[in-house]
N, C-alpha and C positions, 0 to 999 in steps of 0.2 A: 067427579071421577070420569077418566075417559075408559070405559070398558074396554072388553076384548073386541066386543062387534064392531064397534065405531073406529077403533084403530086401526083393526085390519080390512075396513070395508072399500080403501084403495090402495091398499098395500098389495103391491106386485110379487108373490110370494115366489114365484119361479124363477125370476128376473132375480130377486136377491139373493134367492140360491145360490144360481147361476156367478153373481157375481163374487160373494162369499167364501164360495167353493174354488171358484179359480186363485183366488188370492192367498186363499188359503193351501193351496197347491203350489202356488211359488213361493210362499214366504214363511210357511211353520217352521216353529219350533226345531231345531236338533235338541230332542228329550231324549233321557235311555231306556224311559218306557213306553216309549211309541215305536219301538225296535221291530216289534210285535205286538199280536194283538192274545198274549199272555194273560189269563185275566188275573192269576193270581198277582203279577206283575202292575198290572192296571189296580187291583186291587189293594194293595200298598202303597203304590207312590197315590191315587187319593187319600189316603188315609193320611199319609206324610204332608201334603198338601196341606189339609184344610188347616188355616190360619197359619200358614209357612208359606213362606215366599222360595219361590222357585229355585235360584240361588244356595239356600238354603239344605233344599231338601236333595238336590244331585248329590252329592258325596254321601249321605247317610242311606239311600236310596243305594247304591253301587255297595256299600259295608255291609248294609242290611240281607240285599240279596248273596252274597257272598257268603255270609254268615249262614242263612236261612234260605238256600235258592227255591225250595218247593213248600205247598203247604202240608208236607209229611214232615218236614225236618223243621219247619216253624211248632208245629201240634206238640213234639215229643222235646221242643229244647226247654231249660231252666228259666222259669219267669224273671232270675235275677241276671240273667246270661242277655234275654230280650232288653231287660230294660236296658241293659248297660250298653248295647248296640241303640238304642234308641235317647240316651245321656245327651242333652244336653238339643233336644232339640222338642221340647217342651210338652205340654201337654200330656202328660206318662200315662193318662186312660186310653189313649188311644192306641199305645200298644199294646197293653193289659188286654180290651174288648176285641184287638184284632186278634190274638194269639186264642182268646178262647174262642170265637167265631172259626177261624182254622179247625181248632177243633173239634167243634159244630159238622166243618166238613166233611175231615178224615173219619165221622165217628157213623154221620147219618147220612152222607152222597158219597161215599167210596174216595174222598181224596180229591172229587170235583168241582169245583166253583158250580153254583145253580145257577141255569139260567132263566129260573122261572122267576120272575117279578115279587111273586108272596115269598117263595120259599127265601129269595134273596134278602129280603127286607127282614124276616125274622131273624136274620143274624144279628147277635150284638155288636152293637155302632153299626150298623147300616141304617142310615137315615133315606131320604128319597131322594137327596143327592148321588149319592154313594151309589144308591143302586141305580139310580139310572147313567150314570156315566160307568158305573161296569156293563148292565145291557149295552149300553147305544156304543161303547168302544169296542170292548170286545168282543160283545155277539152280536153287532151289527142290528141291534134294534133301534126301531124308533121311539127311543124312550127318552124323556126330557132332561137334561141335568141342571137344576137349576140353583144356583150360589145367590151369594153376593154381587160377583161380575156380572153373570149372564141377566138378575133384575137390573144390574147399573145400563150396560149395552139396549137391553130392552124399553126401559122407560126411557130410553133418549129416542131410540128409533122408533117407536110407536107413539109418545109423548103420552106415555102412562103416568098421574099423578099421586097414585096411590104410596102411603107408606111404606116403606119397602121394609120394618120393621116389623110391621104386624103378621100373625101367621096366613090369613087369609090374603094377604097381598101377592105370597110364596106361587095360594093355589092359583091365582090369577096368571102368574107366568107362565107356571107347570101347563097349563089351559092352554098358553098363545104359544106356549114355544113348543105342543103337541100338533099345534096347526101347522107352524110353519117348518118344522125341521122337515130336513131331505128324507123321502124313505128308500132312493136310491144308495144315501150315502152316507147313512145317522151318525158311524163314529165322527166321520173327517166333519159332517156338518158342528156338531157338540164341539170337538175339538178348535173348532175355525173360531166357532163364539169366545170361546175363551183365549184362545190368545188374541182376539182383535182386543176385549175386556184387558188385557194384560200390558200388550204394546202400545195399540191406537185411543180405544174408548177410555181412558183410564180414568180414574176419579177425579185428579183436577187436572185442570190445562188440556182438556181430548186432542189429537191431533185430527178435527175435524177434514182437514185441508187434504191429509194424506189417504182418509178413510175410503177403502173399497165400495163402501154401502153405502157413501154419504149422501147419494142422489135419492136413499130410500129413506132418508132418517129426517120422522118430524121434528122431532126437537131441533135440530139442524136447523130446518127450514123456519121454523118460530123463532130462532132464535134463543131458547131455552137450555140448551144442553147445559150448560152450565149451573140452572139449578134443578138438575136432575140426576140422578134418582131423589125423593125427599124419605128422608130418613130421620126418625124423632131421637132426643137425646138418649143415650142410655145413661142409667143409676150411675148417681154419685162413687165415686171409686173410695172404697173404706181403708185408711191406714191404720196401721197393726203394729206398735213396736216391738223389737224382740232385743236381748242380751244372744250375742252369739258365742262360744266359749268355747274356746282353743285350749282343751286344756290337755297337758302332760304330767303322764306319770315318771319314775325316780328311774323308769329302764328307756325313758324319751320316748313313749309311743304317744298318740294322740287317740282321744276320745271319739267315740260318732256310735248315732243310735240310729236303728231303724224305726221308720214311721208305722203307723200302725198300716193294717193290711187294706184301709179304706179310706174314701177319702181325698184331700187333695195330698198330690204328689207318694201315692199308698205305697208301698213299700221300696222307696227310697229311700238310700242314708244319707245323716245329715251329722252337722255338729251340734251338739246338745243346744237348745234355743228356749228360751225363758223370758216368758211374756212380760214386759215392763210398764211399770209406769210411773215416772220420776223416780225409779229406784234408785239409792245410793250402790255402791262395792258391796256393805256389808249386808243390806239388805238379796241379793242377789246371792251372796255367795249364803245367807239363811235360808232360802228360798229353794237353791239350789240341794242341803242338805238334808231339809225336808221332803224334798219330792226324791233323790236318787239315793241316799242315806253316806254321799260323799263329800267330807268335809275339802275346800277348795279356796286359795290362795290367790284374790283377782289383783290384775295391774293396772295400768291406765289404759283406758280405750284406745286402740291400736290406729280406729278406721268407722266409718258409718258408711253403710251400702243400700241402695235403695232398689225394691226387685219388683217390679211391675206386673200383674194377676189380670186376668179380664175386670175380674171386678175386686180386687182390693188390692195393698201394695204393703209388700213388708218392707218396715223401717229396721236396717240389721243395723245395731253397734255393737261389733268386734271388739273382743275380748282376750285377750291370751292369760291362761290360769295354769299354777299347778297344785296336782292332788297333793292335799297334805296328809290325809288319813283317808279311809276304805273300811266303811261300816257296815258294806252293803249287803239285803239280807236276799235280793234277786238284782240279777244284772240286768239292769236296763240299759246302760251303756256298754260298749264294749272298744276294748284299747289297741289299735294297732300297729305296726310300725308306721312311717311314714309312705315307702315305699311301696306298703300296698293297701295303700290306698284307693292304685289304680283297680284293683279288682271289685271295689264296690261302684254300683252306679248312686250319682250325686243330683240333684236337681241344679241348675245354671244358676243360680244365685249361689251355691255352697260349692261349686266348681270356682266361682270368682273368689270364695273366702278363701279357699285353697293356695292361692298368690299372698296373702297374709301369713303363710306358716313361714 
């Protein structure tokens, strides 16, 4: 391991401020939440962020706030009102745990983002990313934020060989990048790291040649960047097959059930989904009767869809069905026109089944 001491024991930390900083003054980002230094603002689009691609998150970012501009009108809206402003851009705990942290707010600081480090961190989904790029953005502290990117940027520029998987590896950066960020200019510095992480340092191919800091950066000079950050495999990804079932009742509405309230994808609706494995039709549509107490009429498999999880992947094959009988002694499903459908929010794999109706 190359420690913090050894790394930083010729590293010119003012010098790379300095260069950092200027570069990052001529060439950041046009984001719409660098507008200001809003933390509620700040405090969403990271949230929207983490494992979303920039791209991405500007349009639901612009709807969201729109929708919810302050954390008083995020605290008091409908959790199914949030989710469906947050449809289709993944990970649905993360608006679940922002909306009750909101609430957190408006209930125990009067309506105002904390700026205090503990108080911040005990919000739910505040991790010590989170909290530190809302301190060091919005309230101009010098508090570390540290990702994915900012380990990638760092083990190249210090030629840090540590895992960048392991949790102690995290504290290691939080450690070096406490040393070296600006305390003149914490947000723009945090900031700066991350889009160099973004445009220049990036995972393959760096644009060494173009980098502002390239005169500071060991791995550069070893010639190593390339296999750096080292990052150990993560868990085999588990696939799950499901029956997905399109089915219509005798007045043409379509079926869809809410997920339980916990969980993955918790209180999204979906189209009824029925765990398979080498099932036939008749089996499915048994299977099917048993569990929802509704007898149902399958066709040929429409379509197969495959929907990618951090760690598992459903294998969907599409089904269009219809109710022949309604035996049912609680609704577990519920039948709507087609039309509005738009007012339930869906998770991105049952938004794609949606082009099969």
């Amino acid at each position: 391991m190359i420690g913090k001491g050894s790394s930083l024991q010729n590293f010119n930390i003012e010098m790379f401020q300095e260069d950092l900083l200027g570069w990052y003054d001529a060439n950041k980002r046009d984001l719409p939440w660098r507008k200001d230094q809003d933390p509620y603002k700040v405090w969403v689009s990271e949230i929207m962020l983490q494992q979303t691609k920039v791209d991405t998150v500007i349009p639901y970012f612009h709807n969201f706030l729109e929708k919810f501009p302050t954390v008083h009108a995020l605290a008091t809206a409908d959790e199914q009102e949030v989710l469906k402003a947050w449809e289709g851009l993944g990970y649905y705990s993360r608006a679940r745990n922002l909306q009750h942290a909101v609430r957190e707010v408006v209930e125990n600081y009067g309506g105002q983002v904390p700026n205090n480090p503990k108080e911040l961190e005990g919000l739910k989904g505040i991790g010590s990313y989170t909290k530190g790029a809302i301190l060091s953005i919005a309230f101009n502290q010098p508090e570390p934020a540290v990702d994915g990117n900012v380990m990638r940027v760092f083990s190249r520029l210090l030629n840090i060989d540590e895992d960048i998987a392991q949790p102690k590896t995290k504290k290691l950066f939080e450690s070096v990048t406490r040393e070296v960020i600006s305390h003149e200019d914490p947000s723009s510095f945090n900031q700066a790291i991350m889009d160099l992480g973004a445009t220049i340092c990036t995972p393959k191919s760096p644009a060494c040649l173009l980098c502002p800091v390239q005169e500071h950066c060991q791995g550069y000079e070893l010639g190593v960047e390339q296999q750096l950050p080292i990052k150990s495999k993560t868990k085999k990804n588990k696939k799950i097959p499901y029956a997905v079932l399109i089915i219509r009742n005798e007045q043409d509405e379509i079926a869809i059930e809410q997920r339980p309230d916990n969980g993955l994808l918790a209180n999204l609706w979906q189209f009824p989904m029925v765990p398979i494995q080498e099932m036939s039709l008749e089996l499915i549509e048994n299977w099917f009767y048993a569990q929802y107490g509704m007898k149902i009429k399958l066709g040929e498999k429409q379509a197969d869809l495959n929907h990618v999880f951090s760690h598992l992947t459903w294998e969907l094959n599409i089904y269009h069905a219809k109710l022949e009988h309604d035996t049912r002694e609680e609704e577990k499903v519920t039948f709507v026109a087609e039309g509005e459908l738009n007012f339930y929010p869906f998770p991105v794999s049952h938004l794609k089944i949606r082009e099969f109706l």
